[in-house]
C-alpha positions as CSV (number, residue, x, y, z in Angstrom):
1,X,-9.1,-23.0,48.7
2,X,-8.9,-26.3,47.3
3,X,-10.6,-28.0,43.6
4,X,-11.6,-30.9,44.8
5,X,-11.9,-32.2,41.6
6,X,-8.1,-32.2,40.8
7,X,-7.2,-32.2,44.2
8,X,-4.3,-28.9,43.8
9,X,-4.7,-25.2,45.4
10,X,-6.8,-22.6,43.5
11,X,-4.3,-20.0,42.1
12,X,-5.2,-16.8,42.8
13,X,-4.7,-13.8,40.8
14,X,-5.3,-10.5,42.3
15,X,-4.5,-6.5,41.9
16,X,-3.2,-3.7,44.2
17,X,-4.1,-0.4,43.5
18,X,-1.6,1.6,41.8
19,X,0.8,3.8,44.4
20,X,2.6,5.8,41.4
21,X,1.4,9.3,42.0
22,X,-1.2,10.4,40.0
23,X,-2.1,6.6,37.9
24,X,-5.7,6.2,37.3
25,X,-5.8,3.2,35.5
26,X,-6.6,-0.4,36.8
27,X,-5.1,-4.1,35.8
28,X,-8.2,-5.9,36.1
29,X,-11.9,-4.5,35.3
30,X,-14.9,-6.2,36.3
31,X,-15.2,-7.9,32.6
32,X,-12.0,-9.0,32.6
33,X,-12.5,-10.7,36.1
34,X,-15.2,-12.8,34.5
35,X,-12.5,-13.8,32.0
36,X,-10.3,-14.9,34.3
37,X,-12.4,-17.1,36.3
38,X,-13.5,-19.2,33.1
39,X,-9.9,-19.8,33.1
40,X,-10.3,-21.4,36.7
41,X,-8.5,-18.5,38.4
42,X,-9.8,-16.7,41.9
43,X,-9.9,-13.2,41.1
44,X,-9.0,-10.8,44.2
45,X,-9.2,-6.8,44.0
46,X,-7.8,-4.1,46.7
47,X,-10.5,-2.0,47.7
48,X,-11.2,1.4,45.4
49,X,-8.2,-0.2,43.0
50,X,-10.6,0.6,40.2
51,X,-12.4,3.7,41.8
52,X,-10.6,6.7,39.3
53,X,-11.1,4.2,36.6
54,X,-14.7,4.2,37.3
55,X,-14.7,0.7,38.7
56,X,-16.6,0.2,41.6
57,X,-15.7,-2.2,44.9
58,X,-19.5,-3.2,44.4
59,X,-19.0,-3.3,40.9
60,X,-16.2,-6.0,41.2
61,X,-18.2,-7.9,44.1
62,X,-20.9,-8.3,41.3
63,X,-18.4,-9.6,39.0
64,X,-17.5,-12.4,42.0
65,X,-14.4,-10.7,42.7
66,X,-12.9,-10.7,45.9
67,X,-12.2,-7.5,47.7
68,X,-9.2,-6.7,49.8
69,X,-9.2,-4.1,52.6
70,X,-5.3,-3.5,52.5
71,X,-2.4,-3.9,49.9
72,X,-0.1,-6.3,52.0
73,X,-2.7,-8.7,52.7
74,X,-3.2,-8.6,48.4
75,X,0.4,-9.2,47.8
76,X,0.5,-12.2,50.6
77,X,-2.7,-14.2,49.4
78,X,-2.2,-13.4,45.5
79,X,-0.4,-16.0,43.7
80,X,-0.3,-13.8,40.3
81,X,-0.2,-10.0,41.0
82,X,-1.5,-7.8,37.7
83,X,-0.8,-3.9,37.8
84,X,0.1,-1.3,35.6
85,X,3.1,0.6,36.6
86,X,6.6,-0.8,37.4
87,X,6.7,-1.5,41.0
88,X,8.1,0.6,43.7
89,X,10.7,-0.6,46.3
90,X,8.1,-1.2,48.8
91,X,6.3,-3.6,46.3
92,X,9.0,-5.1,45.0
93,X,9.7,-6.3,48.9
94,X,6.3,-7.7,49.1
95,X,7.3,-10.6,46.3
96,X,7.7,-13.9,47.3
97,X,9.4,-17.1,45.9
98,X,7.3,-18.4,42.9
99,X,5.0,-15.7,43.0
100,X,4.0,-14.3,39.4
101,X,4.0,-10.5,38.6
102,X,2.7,-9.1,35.5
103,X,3.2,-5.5,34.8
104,X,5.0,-2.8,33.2
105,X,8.2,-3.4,34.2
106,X,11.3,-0.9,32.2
107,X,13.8,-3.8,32.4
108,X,16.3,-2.1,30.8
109,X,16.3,0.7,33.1
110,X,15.8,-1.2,36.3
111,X,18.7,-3.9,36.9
112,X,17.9,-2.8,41.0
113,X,14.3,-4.4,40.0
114,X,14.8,-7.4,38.7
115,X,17.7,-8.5,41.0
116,X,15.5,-8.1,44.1
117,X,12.7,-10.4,41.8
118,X,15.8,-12.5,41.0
119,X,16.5,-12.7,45.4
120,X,12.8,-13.1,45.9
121,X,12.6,-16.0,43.8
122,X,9.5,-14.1,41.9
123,X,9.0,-14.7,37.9
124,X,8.4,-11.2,36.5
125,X,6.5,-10.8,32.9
126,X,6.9,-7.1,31.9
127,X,4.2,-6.6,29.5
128,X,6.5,-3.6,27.5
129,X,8.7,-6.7,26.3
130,X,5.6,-8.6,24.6
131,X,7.4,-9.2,21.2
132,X,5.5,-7.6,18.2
133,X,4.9,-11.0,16.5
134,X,1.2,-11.5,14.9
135,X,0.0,-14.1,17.3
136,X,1.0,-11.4,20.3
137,X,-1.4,-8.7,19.1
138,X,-3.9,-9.1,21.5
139,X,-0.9,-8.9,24.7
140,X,0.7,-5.9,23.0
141,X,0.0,-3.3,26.1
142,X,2.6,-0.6,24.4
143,X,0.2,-0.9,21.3
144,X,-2.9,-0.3,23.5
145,X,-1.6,2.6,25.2
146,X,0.1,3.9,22.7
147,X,-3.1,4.1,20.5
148,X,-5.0,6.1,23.4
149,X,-1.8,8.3,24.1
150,X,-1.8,9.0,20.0
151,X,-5.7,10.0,20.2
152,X,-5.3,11.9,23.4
153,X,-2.5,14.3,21.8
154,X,-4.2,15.7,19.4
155,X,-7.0,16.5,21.7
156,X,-4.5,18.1,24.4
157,X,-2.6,19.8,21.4
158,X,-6.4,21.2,20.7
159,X,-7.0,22.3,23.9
160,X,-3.9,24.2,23.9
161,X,-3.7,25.9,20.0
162,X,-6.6,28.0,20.4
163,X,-7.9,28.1,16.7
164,X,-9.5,25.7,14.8
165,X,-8.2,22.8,13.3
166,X,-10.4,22.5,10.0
167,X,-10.6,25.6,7.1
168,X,-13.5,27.4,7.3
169,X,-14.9,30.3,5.0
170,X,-17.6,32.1,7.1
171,X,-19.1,36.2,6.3
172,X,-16.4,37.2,8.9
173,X,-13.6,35.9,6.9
174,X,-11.5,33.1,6.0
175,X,-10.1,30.6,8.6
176,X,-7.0,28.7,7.8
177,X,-6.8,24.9,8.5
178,X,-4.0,24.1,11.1
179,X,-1.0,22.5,9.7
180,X,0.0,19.4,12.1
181,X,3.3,17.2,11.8
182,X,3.3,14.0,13.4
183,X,6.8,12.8,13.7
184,X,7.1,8.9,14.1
185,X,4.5,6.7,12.1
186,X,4.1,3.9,14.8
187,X,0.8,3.1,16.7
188,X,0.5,6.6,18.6
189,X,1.5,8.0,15.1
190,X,-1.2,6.8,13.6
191,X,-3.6,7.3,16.1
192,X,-2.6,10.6,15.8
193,X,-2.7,10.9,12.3
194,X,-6.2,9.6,12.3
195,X,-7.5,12.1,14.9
196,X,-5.8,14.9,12.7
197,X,-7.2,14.5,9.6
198,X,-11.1,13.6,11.1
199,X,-10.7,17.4,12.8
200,X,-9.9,18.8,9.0
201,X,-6.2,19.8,9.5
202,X,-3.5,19.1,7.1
203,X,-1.8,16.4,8.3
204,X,1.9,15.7,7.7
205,X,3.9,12.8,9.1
206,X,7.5,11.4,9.0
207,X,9.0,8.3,9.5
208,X,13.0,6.4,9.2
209,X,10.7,3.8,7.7
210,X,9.3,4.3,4.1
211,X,7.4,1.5,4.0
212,X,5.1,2.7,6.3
213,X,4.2,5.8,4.0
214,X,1.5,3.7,2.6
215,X,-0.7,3.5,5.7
216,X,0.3,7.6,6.7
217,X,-1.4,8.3,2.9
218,X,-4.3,5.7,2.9
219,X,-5.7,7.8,6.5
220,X,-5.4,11.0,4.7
221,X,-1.9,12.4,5.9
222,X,1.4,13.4,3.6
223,X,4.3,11.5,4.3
224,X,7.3,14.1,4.0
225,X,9.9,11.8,2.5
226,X,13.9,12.4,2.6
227,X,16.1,13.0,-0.7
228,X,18.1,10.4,1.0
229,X,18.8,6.8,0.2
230,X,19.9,4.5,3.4
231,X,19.6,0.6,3.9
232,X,17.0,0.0,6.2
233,X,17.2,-2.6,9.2
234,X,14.7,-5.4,8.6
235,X,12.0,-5.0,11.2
236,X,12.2,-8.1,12.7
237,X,15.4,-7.5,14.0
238,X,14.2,-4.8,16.3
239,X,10.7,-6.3,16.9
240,X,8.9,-4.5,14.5
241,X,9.9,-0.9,16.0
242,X,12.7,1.8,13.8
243,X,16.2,0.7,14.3
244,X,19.1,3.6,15.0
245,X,19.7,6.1,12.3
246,X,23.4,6.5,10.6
247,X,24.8,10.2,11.4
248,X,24.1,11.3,7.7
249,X,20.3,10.0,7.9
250,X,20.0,12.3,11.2
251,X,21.7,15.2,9.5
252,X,19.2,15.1,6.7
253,X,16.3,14.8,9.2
254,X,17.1,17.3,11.1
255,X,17.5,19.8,7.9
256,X,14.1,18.9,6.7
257,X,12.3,19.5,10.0
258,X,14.2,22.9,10.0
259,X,12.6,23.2,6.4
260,X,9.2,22.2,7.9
261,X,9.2,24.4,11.5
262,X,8.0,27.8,10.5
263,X,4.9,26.6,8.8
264,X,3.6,23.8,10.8
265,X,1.0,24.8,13.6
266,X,1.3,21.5,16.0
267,X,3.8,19.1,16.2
268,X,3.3,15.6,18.0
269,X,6.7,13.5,18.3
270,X,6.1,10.1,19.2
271,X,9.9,8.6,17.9
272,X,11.3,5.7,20.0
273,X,13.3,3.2,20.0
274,X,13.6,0.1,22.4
275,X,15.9,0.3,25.4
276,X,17.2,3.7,24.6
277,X,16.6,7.4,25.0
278,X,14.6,9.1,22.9
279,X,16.3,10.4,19.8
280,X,16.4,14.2,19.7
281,X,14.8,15.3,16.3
282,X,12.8,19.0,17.4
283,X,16.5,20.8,18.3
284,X,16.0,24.7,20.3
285,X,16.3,26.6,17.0
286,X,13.2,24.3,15.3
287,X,11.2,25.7,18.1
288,X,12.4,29.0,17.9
289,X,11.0,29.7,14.2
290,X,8.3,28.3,15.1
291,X,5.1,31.2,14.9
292,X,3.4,32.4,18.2
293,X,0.6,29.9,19.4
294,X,2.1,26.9,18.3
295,X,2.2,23.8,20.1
296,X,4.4,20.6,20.1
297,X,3.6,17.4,22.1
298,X,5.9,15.2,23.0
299,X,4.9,11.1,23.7
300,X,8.4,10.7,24.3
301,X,9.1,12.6,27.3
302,X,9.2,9.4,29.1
303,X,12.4,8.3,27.8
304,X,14.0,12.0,27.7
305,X,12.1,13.6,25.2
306,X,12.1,14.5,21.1
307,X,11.9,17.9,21.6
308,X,15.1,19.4,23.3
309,X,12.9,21.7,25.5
310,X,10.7,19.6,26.7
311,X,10.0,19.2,30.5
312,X,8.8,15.7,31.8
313,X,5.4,15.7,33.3
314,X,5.3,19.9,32.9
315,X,3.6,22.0,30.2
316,X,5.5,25.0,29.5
317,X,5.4,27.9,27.3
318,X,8.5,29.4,25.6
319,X,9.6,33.1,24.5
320,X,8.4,33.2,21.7
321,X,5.0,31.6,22.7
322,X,5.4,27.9,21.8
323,X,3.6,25.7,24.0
324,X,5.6,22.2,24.7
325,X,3.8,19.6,26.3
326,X,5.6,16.7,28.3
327,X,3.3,14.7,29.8
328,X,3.7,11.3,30.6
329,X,0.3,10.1,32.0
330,X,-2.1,10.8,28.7
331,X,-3.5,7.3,28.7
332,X,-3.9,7.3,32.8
333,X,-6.0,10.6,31.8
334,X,-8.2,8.7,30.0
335,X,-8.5,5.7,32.9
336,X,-11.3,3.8,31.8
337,X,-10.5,3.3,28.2
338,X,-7.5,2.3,29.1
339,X,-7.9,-0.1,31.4
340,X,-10.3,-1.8,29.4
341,X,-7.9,-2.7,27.1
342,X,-4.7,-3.1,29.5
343,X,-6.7,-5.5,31.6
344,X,-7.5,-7.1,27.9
345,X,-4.0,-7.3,27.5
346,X,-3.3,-8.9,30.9
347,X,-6.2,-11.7,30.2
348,X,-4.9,-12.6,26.7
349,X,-1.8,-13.1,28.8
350,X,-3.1,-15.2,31.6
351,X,-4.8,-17.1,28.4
352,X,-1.5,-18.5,26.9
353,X,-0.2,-19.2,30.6
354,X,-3.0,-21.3,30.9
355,X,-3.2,-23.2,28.4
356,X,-5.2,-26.2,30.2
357,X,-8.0,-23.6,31.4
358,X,-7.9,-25.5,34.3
359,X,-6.5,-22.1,36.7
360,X,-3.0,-23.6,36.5
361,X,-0.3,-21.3,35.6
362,X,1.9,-23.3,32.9
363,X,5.4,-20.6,32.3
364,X,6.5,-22.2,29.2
365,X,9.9,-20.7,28.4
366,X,9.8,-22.1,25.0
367,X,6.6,-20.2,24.0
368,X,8.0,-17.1,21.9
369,X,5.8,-14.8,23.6
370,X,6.3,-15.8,27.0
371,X,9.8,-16.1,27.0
372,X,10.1,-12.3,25.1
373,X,8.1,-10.9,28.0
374,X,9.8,-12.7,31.2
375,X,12.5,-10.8,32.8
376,X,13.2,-12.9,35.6
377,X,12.5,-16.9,36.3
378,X,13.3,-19.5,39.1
379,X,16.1,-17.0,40.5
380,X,17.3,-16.2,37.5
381,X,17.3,-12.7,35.2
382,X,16.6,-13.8,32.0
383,X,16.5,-10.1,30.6
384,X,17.5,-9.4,27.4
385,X,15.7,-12.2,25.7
386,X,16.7,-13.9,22.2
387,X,14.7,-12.6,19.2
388,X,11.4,-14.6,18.4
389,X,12.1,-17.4,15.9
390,X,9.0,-16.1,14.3
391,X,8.8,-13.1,12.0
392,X,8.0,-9.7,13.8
393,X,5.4,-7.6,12.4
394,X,7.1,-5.0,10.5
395,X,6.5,-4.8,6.3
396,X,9.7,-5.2,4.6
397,X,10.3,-2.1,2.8
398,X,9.2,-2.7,-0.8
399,X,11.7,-2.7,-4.1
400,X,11.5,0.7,-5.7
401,X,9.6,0.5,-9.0
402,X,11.0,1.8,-12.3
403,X,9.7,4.3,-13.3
404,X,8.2,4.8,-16.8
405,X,8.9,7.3,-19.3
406,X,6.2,8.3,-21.4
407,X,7.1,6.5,-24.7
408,X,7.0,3.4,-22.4
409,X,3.8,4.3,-20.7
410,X,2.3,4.6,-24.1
411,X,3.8,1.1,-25.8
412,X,2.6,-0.7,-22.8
413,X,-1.1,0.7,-22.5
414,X,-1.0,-0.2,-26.5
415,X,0.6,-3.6,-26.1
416,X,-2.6,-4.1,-23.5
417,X,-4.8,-2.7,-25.9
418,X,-3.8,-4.9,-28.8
419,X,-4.1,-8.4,-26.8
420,X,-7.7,-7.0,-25.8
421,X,-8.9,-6.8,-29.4
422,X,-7.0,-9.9,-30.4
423,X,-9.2,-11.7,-27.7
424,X,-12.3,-9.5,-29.6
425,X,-11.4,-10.3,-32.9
426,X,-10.8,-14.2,-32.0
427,X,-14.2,-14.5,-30.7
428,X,-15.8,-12.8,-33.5
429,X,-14.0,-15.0,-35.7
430,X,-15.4,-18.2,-33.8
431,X,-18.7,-16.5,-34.1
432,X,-19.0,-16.2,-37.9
433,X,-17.8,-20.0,-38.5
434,X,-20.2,-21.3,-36.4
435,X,-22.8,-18.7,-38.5
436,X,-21.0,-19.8,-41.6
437,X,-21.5,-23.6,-40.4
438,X,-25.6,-22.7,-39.9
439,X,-25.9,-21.0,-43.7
440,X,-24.5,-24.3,-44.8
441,X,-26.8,-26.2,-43.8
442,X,-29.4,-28.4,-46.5
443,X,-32.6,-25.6,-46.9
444,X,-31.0,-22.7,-46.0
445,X,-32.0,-20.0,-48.5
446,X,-29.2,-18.9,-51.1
447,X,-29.7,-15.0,-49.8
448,X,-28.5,-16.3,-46.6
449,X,-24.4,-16.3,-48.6
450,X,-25.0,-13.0,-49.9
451,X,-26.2,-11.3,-46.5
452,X,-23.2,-13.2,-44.8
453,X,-20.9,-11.8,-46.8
454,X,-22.1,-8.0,-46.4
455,X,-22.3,-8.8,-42.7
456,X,-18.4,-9.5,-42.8
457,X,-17.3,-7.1,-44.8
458,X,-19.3,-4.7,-42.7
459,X,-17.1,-5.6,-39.5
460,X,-14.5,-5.4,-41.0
461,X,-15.0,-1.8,-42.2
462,X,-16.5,-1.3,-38.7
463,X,-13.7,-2.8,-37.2
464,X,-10.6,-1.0,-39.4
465,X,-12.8,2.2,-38.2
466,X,-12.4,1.7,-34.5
467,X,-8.6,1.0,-35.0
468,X,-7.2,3.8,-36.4
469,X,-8.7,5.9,-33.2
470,X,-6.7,6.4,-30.8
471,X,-7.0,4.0,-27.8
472,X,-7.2,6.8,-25.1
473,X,-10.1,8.1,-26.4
474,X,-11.7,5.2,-26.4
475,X,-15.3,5.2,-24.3
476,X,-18.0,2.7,-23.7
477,X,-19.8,4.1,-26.8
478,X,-16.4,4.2,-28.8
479,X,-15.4,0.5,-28.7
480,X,-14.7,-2.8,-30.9
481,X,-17.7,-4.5,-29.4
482,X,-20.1,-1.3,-30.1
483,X,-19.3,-0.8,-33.5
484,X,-20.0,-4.5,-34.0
485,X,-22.9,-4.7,-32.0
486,X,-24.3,-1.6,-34.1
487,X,-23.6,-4.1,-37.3
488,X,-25.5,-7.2,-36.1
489,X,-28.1,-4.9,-34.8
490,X,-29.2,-3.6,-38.3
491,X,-27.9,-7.0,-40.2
492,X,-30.9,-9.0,-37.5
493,X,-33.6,-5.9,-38.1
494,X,-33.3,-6.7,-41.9
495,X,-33.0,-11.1,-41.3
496,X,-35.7,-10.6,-39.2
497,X,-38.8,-10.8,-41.7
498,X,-37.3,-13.9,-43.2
499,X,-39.3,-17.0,-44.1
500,X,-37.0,-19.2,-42.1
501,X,-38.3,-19.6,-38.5
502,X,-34.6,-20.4,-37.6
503,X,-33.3,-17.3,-39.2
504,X,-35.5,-15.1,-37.2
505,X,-35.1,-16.7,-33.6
506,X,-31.0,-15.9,-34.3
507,X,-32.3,-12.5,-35.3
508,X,-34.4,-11.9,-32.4
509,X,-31.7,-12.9,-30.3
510,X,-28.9,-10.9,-32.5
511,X,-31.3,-7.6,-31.5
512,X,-31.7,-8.4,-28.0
513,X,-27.7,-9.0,-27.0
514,X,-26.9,-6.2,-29.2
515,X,-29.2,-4.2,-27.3
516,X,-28.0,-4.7,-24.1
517,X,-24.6,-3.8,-25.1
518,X,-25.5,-0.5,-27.3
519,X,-27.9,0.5,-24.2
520,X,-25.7,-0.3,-21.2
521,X,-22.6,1.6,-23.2
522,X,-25.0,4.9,-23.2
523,X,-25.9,4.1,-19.7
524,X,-21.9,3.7,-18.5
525,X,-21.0,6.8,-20.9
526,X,-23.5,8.6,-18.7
527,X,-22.3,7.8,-15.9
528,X,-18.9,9.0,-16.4
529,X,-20.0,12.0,-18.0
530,X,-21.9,12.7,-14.5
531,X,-18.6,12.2,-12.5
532,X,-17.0,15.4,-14.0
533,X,-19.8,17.7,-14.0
534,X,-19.8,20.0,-10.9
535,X,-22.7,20.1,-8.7
């Protein structure tokens, strides 16, 4: 097909369906199809791609999609080919020169891949190398599935504990909550953390990265921290992912989760880290001591596996009645979700390729992003790429604070305290020259002198009074600006039956602000009072 308007071939982007045994999930949905046409792209679909993913052929027709009866004739007439899984041998022979292929891709672990892209002349963006910078959020594919595979654990490691996960006291007895430690604190950490603590267990997690112990605590979780002190690799050196451990660091890891094993219920290990296998960190013995019915689930059993039992793809069940589940699939088992946001993922993509919206794909090898995520260009294997010149998304741990010792606690509350009622006293002192500056005025009656000089004397009594209690106890109703306001209140009741129609406006308006302050200190007191009173 050709625009006429600009005269150049409408590019074509379509998707195959899946051939890895077992994958459920699609590259394209129908709504992201829609997406991809406002960018000026002709979107083409094999037929029943999308059926296990609950996407219709008549669902993508609707959508203006072009069906395609079989794979090959996909791969021929598609100048950009989306999917999800890295591509077999028999795809990989279907590439052609300049063609575009956007998938998962495990560069690292597939040199045979990307030197028959490299023959073919093909440019290959595997979406697992998106660098974790903040503008590539909405490309990060790991992120996306590793947030379903998080949430999906826990409800697998459910299915498979047989107890609850939340306490319960019922007439029949007391239940235990489940005790659940998440090892790893990235995205399908925290997803995992999150669905833990909404079911009610208690949630513990671990992490090589403290700084993250922050967001573990904020969703409810412990972080189980290590009496062990080791520099930490800036995370945008390893694109906002943990870095390798030192020996020692392991050592002490591996002696707390020893610590840990006979008490937890479920764990979920979900520690990698980029182009290697997955550290060991849940050794034979852990799983041993374990008690009968527990269950660990491991997210790395892709890359080998945290757990040194565990059996990829398999759930098994051990002697001593631990259940250790390997999948690999959890997101595909949740198809539709995730190819919602995959194919989210893959549009975002096709967004900064296109940056013209005009269907024209532009690979700009300067773009950070782009040039993270491309493996192979013009014949060439451009795999490892350079780190982003941009900071990667990773919180540099934070300067440990010094910690205060009582007598230091107590100085500094005071020194606080002290420049509080310096501010107090400063105002009040402004207030009674400018009261002082009204009683001085021509016609002011000569009782005015003699009731301003109680009225100071009184604050100061008032104020002398408040002092010498101590500043914890100090309460809306116990305060500086109460006792004071307590003063004026019965100085204005008295002023207010004078002759001068001055004197009594000031005293009406004495009663009212003092009012409001007396009144609204009983109404806070109350309120605080109410906070510790049980139901």
């Amino acid at each position: 097909m050709i625009d006429a308007k600009e005269g150049t071939a409408q590019v074509k982007i379509g998707t195959p369906k899946e051939v890895f045994e077992g994958e459920n999930r699609v590259a394209m949905t129908p709504d992201s199809a829609r997406q991809l046409q406002k960018l000026g792209y002709d979107c083409l679909i094999e037929t029943g791609a999308g059926e296990k993913a609950g996407f219709s052929d008549a669902l993508y027709e609707e959508a203006g999609v072009t069906v395609i009866k079989t794979p090959a004739a996909l791969w021929k007439e598609a100048d950009i080919v989306a999917k999800v899984r890295q591509p077999d041998g028999g795809e990989l022979k279907r590439l052609r020169e300049g063609q575009t292929l956007i998938s998962f891709f495990n560069p690292a672990a597939n040199e045979e891949g990307m030197e028959a892209a490299k023959k073919k002349g093909a440019n290959v963006i595997a979406m697992e190398m998106v660098p974790r910078i903040s503008r590539a959020q909405k490309m990060d594919a790991l992120s996306s599935m590793a947030n379903i595979a998080g949430y999906r654990a826990v409800i697998e490691a459910g299915n498979n504990f047989g107890r609850f996960f939340t306490g319960q006291v019922t007439a029949a007895g007391k239940v235990p909550p489940a005790k659940v430690l998440v090892v790893g604190a990235g995205v399908a950490g925290l997803a995992a953390i999150g669905t833990s603590t909404s079911l009610g267990a208690i949630t513990y997690a671990f992490d090589v990265r403290p700084e993250v112990a922050e967001q573990v605590e904020s969703m409810g979780a412990e972080f189980v921290f290590l009496d062990f002190e080791e520099e930490q690799q800036d995370g945008s050196a390893t694109g906002g992912y943990a870095s390798v451990s030192s020996p020692e660091f392991a050592a002490a890891q591996l002696a707390k989760f020893r610590e840990l094993a006979p008490d937890i219920d479920i764990v979920i290990t979900t520690a990698l880290i980029p182009n290697r296998e997955a550290p060991e960190l849940w050794t034979k013995d852990m799983v041993e001591s374990m008690k009968p019915g527990s269950v660990i689930v491991d997210l790395a059993a892709e890359k080998g596996g945290n757990c040194k039992l565990t059996v990829k793809d398999e759930k098994i069940v051990t002697d001593n009645g631990v259940t250790i589940i390997g999948y690999t699939d959890f997101p595909s088992r949740m198809a539709t979700q995730a190819s919602n946001l995959y194919a989210t993922n893959i549009r975002h993509m096709m967004t900064d390729l296109t940056p013209e919206k005009d269907g024209q794909i532009v690979h700009n090898m300067e773009d950070d992003v782009i040039r993270g995520a491309t493996v192979t260009y013009e014949k060439e294997i451009t795999f490892p790429p350079p780190p982003p010149k941009v900071q990667a998304i990773a919180a540099k741990p934070k300067e440990k604070a010094k910690e205060l010792t009582p007598d230091e606690k107590k100085a500094q509350e005071l020194a606080a305290f002290k420049a509080q009622t310096k501010q107090q006293v400063t105002l009040l002192a402004v207030g009674a020259a400018l009261v002082l500056g009204v009683g001085l005025i021509p016609g002011m009656p000569a009782s005015f002198m003699q009731h301003f000089i109680v009225f100071v004397l009184s604050v100061f009594i008032g104020f002398q009074v408040i002092w010498n209690v101590a500043h914890s106890l100090h309460t809306p109703l116990m305060a500086v600006t109460n006792a004071i306001s307590s003063i004026i209140i019965l100085g204005a009741l008295i002023q207010i039956g004078s002759s001068s129609l001055l004197i009594t406006l000031l005293a009406a308006l004495g009663i009212f602000m003092a009012a409001v302050n007396i009144f609204g200190g009983f109404l806070v007191t109350r309120r605080m009072l109410a906070m510790f009173q049980k139901s």
